[in-house]
Every structure is written in structure tokens, then in C-alpha cells.
PQR file of N, CA, C, O and H, with PARSE charges and radii, in Angstrom:
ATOM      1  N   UNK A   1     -36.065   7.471 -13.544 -0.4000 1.5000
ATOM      2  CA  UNK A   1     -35.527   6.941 -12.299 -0.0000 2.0000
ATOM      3  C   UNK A   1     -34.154   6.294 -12.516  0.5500 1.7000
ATOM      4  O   UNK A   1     -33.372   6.188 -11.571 -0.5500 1.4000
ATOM      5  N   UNK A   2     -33.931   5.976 -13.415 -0.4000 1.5000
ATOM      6  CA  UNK A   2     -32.650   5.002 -13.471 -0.0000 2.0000
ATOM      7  C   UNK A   2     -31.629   6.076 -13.870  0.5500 1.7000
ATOM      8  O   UNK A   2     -30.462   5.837 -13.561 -0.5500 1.4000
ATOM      9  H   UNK A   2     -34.566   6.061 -14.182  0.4000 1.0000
ATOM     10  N   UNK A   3     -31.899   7.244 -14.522 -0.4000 1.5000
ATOM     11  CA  UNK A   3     -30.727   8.365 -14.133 -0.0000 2.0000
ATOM     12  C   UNK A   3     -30.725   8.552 -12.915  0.5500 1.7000
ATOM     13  O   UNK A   3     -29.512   8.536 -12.705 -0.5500 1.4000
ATOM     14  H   UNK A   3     -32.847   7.439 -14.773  0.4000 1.0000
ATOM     15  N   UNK A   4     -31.154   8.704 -12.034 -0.4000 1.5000
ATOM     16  CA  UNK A   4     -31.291   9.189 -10.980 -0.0000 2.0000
ATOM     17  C   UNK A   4     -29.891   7.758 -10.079  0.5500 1.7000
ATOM     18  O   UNK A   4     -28.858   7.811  -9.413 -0.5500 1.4000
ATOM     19  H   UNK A   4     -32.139   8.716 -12.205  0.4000 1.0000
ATOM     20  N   UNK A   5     -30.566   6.973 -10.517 -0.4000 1.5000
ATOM     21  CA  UNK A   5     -29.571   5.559 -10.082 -0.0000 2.0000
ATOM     22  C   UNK A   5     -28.734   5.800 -10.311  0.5500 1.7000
ATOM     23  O   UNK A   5     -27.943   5.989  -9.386 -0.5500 1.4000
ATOM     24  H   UNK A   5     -31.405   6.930 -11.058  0.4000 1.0000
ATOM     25  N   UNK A   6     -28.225   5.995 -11.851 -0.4000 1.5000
ATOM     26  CA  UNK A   6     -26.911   5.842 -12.295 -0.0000 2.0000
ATOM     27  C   UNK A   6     -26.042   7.152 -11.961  0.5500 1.7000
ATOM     28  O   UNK A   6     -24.865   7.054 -12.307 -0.5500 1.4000
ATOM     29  H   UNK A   6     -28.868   5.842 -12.602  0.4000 1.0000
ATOM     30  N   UNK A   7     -26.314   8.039 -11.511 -0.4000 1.5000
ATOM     31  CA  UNK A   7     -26.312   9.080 -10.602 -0.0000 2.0000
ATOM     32  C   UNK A   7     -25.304   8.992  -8.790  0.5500 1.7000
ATOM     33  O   UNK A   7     -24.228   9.392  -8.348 -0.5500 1.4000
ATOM     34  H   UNK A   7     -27.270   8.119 -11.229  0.4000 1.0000
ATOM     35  N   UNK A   8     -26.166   8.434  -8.430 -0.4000 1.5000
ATOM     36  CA  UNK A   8     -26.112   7.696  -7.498 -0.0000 2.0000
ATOM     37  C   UNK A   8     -24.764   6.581  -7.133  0.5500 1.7000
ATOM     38  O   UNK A   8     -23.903   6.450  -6.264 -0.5500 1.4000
ATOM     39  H   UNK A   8     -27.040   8.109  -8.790  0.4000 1.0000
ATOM     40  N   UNK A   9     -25.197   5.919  -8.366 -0.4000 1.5000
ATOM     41  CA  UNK A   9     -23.845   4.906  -8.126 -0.0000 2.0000
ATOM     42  C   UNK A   9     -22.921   5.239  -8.458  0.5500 1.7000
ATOM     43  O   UNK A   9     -21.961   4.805  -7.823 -0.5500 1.4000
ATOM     44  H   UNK A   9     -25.897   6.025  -9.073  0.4000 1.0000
ATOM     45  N   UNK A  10     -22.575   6.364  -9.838 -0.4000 1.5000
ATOM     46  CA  UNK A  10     -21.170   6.889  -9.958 -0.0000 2.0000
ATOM     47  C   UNK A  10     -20.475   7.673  -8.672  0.5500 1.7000
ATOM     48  O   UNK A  10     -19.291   7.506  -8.378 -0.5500 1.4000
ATOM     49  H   UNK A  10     -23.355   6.717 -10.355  0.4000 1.0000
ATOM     50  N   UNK A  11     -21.332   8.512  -7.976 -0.4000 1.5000
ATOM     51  CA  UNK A  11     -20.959   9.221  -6.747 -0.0000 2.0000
ATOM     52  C   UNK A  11     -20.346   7.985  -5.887  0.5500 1.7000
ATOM     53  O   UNK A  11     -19.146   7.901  -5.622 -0.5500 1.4000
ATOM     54  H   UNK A  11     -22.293   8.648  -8.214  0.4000 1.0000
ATOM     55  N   UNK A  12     -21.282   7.079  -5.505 -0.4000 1.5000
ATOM     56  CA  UNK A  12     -20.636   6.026  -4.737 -0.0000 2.0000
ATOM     57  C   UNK A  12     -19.033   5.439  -5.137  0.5500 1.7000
ATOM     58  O   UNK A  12     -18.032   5.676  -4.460 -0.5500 1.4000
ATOM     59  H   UNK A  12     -22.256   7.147  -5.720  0.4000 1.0000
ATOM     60  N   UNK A  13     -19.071   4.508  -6.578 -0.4000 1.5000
ATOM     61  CA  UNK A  13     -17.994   4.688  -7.149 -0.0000 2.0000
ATOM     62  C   UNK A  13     -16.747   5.401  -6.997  0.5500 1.7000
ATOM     63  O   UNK A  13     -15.708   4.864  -6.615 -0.5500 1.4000
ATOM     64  H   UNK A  13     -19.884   4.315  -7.127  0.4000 1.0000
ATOM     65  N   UNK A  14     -16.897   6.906  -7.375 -0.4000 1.5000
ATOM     66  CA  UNK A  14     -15.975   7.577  -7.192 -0.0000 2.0000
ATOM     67  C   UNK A  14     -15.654   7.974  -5.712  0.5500 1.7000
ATOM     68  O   UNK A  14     -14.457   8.116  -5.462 -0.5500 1.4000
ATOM     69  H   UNK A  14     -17.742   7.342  -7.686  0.4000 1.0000
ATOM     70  N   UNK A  15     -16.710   8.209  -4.508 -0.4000 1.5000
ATOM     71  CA  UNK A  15     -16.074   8.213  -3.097 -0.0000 2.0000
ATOM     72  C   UNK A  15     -15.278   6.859  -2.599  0.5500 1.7000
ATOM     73  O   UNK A  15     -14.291   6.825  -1.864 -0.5500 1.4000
ATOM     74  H   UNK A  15     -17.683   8.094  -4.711  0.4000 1.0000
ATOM     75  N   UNK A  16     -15.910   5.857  -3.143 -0.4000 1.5000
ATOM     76  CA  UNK A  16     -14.984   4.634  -2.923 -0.0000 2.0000
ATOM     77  C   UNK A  16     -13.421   4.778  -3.239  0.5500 1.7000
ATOM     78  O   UNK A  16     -12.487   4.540  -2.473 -0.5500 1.4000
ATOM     79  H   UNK A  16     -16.712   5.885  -3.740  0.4000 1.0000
ATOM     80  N   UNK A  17     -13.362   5.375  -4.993 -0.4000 1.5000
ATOM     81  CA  UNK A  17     -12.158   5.415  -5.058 -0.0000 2.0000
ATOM     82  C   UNK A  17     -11.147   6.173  -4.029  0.5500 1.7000
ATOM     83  O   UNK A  17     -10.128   5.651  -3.576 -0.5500 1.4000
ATOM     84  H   UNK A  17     -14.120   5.569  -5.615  0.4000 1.0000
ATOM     85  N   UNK A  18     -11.514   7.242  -3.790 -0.4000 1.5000
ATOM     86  CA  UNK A  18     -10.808   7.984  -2.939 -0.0000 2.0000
ATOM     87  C   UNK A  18     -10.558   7.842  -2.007  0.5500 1.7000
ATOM     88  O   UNK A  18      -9.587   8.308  -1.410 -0.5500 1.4000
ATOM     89  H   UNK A  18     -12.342   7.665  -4.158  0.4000 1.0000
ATOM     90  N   UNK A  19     -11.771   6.820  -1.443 -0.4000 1.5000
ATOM     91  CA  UNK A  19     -11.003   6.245  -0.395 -0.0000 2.0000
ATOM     92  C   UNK A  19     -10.222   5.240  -0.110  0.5500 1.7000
ATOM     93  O   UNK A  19      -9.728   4.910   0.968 -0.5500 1.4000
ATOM     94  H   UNK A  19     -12.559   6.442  -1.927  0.4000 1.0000
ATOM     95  N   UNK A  20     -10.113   4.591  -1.559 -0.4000 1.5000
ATOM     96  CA  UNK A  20      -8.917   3.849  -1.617 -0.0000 2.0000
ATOM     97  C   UNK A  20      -7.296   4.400  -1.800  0.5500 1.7000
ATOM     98  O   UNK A  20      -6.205   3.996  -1.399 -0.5500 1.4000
ATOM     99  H   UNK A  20     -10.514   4.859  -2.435  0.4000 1.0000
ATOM    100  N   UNK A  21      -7.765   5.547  -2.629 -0.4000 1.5000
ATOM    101  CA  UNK A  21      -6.601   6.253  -2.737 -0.0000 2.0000
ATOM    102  C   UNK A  21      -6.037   6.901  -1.463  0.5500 1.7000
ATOM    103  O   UNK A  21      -4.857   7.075  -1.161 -0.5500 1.4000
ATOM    104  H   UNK A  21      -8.651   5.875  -2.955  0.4000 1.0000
ATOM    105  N   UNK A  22      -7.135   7.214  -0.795 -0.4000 1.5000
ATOM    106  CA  UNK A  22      -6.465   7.791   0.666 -0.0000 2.0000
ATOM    107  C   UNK A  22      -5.617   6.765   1.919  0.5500 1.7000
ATOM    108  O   UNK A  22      -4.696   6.876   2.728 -0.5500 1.4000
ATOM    109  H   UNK A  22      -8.094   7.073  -1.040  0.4000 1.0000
ATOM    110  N   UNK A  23      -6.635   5.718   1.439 -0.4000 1.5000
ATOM    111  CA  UNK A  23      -5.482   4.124   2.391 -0.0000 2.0000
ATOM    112  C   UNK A  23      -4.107   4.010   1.718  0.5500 1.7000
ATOM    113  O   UNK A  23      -3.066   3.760   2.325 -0.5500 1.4000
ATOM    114  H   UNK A  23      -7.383   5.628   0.781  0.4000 1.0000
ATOM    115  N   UNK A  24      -4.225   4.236   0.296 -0.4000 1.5000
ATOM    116  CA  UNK A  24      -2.740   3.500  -0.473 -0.0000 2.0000
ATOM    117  C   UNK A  24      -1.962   5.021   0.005  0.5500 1.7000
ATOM    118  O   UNK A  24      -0.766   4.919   0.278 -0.5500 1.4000
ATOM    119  H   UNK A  24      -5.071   4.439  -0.197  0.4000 1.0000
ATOM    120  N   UNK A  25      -2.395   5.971   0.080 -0.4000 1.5000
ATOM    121  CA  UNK A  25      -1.245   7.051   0.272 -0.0000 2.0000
ATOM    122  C   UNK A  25      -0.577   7.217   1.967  0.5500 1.7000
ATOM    123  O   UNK A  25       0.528   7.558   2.388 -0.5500 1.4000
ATOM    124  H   UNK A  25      -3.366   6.054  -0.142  0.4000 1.0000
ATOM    125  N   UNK A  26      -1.661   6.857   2.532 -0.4000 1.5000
ATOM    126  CA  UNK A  26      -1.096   6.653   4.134 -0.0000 2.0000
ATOM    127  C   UNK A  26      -0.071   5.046   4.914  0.5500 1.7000
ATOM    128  O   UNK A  26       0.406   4.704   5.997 -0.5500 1.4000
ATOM    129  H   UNK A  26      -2.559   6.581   2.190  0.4000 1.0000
ATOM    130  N   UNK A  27      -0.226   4.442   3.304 -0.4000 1.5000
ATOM    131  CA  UNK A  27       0.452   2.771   3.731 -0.0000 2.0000
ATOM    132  C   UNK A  27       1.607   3.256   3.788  0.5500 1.7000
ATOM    133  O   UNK A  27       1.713   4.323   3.183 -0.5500 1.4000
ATOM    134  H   UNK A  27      -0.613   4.719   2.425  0.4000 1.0000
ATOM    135  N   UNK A  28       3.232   2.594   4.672 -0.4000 1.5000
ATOM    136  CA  UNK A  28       4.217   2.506   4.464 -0.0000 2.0000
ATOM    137  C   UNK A  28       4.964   1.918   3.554  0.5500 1.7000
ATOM    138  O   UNK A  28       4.315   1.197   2.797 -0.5500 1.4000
ATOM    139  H   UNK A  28       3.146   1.727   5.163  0.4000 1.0000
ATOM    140  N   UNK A  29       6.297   1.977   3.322 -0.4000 1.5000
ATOM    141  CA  UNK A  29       6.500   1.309   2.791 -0.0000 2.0000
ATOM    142  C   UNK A  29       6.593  -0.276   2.409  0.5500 1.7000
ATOM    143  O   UNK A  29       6.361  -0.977   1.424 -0.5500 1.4000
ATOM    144  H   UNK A  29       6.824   2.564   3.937  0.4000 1.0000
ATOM    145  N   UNK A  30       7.094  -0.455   3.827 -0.4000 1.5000
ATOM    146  CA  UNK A  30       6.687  -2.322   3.998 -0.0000 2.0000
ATOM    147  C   UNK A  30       5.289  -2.511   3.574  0.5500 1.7000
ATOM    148  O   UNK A  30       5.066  -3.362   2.713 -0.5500 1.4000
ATOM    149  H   UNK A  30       7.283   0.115   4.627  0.4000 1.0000
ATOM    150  N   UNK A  31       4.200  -1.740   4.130 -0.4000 1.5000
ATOM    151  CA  UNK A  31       2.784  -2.184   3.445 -0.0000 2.0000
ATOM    152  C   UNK A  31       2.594  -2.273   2.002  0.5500 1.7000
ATOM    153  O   UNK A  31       1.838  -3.091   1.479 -0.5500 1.4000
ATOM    154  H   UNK A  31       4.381  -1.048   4.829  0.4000 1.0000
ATOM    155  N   UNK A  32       3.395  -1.291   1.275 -0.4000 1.5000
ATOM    156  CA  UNK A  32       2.900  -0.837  -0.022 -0.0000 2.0000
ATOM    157  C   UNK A  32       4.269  -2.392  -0.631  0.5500 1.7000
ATOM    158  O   UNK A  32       3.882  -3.094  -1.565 -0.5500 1.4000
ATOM    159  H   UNK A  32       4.009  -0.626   1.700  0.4000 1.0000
ATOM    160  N   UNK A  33       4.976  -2.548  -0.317 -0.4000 1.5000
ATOM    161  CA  UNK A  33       5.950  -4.054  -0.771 -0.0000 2.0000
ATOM    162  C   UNK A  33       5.156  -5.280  -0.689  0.5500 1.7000
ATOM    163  O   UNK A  33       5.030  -6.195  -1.503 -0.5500 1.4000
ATOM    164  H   UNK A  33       5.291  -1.978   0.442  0.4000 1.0000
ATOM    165  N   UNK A  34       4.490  -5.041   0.830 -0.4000 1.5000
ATOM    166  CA  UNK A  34       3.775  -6.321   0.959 -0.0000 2.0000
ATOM    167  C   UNK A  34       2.565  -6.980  -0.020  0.5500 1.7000
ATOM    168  O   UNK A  34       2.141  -8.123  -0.190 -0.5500 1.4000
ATOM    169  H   UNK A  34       4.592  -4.298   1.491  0.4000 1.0000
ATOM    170  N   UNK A  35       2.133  -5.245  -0.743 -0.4000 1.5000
ATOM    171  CA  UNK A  35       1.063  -5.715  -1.807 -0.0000 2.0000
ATOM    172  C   UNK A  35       1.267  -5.625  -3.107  0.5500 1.7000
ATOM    173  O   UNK A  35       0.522  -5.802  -4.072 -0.5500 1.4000
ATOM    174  H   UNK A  35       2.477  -4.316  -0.604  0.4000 1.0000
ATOM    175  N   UNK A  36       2.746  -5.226  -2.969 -0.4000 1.5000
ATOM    176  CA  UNK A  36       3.278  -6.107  -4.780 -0.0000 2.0000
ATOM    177  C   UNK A  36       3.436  -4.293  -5.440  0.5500 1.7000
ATOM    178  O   UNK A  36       3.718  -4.026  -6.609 -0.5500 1.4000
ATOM    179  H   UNK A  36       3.351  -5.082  -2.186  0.4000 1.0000
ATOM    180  N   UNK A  37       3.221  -3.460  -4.548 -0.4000 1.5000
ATOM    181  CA  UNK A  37       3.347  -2.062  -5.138 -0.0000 2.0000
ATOM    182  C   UNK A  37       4.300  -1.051  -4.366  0.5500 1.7000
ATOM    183  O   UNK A  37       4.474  -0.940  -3.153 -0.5500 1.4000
ATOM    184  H   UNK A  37       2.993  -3.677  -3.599  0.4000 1.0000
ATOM    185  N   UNK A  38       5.018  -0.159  -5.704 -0.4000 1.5000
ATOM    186  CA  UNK A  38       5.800   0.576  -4.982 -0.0000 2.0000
ATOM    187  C   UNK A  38       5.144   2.429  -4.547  0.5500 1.7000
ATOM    188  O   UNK A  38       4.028   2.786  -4.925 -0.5500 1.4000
ATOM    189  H   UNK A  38       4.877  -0.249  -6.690  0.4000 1.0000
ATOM    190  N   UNK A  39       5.853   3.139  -3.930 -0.4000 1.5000
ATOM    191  CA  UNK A  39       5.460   4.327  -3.733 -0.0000 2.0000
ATOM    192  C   UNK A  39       5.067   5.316  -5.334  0.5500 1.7000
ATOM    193  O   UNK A  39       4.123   6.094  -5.467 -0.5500 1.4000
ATOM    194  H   UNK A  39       6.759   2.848  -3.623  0.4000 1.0000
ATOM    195  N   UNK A  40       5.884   5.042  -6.146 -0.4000 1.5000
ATOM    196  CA  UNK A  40       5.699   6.018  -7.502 -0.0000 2.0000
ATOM    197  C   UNK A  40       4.457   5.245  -8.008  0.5500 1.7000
ATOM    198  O   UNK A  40       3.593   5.931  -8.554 -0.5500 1.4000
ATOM    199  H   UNK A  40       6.651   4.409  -6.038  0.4000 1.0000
ATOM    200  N   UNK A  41       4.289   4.181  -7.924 -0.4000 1.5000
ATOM    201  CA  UNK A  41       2.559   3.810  -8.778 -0.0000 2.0000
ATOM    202  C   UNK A  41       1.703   4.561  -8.084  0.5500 1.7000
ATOM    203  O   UNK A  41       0.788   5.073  -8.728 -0.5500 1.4000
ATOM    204  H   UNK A  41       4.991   3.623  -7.481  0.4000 1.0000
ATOM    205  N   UNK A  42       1.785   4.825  -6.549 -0.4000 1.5000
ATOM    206  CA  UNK A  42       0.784   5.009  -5.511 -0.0000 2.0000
ATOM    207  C   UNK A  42       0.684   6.696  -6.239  0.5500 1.7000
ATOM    208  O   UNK A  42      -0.331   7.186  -6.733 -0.5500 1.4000
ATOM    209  H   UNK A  42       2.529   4.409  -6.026  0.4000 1.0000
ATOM    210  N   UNK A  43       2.273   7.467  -6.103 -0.4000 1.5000
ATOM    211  CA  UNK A  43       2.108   8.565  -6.660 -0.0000 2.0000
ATOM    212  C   UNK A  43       1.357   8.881  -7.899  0.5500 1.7000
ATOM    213  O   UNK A  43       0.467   9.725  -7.999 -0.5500 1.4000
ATOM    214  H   UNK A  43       3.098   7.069  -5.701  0.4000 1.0000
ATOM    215  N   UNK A  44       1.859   8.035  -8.919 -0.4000 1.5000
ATOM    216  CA  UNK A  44       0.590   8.081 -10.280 -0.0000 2.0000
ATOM    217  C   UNK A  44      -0.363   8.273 -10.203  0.5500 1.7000
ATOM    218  O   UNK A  44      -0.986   9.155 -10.794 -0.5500 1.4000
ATOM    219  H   UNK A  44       2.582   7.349  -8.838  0.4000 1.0000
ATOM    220  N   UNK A  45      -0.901   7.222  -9.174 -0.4000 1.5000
ATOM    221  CA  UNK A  45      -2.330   6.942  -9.363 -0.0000 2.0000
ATOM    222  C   UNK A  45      -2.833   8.588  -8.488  0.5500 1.7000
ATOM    223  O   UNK A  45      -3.971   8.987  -8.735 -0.5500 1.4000
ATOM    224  H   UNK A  45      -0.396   6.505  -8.693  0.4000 1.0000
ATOM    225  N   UNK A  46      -2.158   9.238  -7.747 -0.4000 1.5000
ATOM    226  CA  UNK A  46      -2.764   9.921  -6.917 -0.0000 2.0000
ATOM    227  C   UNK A  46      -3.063  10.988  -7.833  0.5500 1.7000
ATOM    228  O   UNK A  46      -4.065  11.684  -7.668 -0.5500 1.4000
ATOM    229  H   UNK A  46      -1.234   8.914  -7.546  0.4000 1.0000
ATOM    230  N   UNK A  47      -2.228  11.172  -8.830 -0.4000 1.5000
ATOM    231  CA  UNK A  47      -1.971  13.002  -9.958 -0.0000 2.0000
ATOM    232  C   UNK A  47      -2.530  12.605 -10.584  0.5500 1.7000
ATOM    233  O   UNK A  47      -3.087  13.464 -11.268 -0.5500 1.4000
ATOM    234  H   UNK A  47      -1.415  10.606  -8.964  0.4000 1.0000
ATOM    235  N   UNK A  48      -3.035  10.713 -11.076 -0.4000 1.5000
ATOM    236  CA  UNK A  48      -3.306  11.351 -12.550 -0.0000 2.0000
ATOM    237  C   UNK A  48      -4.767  12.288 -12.918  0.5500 1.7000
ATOM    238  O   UNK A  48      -5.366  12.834 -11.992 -0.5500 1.4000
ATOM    239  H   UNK A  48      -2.583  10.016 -10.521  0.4000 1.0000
ATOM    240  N   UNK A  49      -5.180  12.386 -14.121 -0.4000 1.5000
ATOM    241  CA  UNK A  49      -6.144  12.698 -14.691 -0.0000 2.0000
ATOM    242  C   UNK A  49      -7.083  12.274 -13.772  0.5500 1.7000
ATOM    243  O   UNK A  49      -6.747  11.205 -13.261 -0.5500 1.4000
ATOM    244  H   UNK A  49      -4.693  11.942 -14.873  0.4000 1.0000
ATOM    245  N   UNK A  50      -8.480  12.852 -13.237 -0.4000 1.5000
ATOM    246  CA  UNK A  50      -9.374  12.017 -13.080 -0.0000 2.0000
ATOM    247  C   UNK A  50     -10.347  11.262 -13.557  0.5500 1.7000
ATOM    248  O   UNK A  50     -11.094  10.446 -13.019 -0.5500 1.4000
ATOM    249  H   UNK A  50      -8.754  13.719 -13.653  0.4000 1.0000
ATOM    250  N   UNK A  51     -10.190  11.801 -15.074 -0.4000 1.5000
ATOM    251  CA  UNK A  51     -11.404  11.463 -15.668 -0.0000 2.0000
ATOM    252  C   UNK A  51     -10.915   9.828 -16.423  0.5500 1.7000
ATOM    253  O   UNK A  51     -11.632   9.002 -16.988 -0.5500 1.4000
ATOM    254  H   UNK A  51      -9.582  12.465 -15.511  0.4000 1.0000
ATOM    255  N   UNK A  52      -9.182   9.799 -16.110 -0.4000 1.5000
ATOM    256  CA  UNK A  52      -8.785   8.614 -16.587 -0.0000 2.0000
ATOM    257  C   UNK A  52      -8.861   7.607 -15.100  0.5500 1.7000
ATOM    258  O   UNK A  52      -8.039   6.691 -15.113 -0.5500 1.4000
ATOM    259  H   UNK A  52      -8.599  10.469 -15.651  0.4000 1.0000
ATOM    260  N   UNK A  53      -9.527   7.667 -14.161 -0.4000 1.5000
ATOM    261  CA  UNK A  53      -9.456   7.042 -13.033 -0.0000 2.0000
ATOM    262  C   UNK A  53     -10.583   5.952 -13.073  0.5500 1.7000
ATOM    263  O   UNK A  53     -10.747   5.199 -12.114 -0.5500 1.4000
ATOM    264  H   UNK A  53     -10.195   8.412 -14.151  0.4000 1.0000
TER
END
């Protein structure tokens, strides 16, 4: 059972991420200043590797 969990929560995990990644790619620029980040980190984070995510 606890594979089955840990299963579970990585899926969660990783849809979370994406959907963070999908807010930081639709912010403007004033938004993405206002939180201390510029557009090329946002770009990084969007290409890199996933398995480094």
C-alpha cells in the first residue's frame, strides 16, 4: 500500500509543479519583478531537464 501512496503523491507533486510553472509563464513582467524574478529564470525553469525539477 504505501507504493501505491508514494505513487500517488509524486503524481500530485509533479501536477502541482506544472501548475506552477504554468502561472510563472503567464505572469507579466511587472508580476514576475514584483516577485524578485526575471523572465530568463522563468524560461529555465520552463526547458530544463525534468527529471532535474
Amino acid at each position: 500500500m504505501r507504493a501505491w501512496q508514494a505513487l500517488v503523491e509524486m503524481l500530485r507533486h509533479k501536477r502541482e509543479g506544472s501548475r506552477v510553472r504554468n502561472q510563472l509563464a503567464a505572469m507579466t513582467e511587472r508580476e514576475l519583478l514584483d516577485c524578485g524574478m526575471t523572465r530568463a529564470e522563468i524560461t529555465y525553469e520552463l526547458h530544463k531537464p525534468r527529471l532535474r525539477q
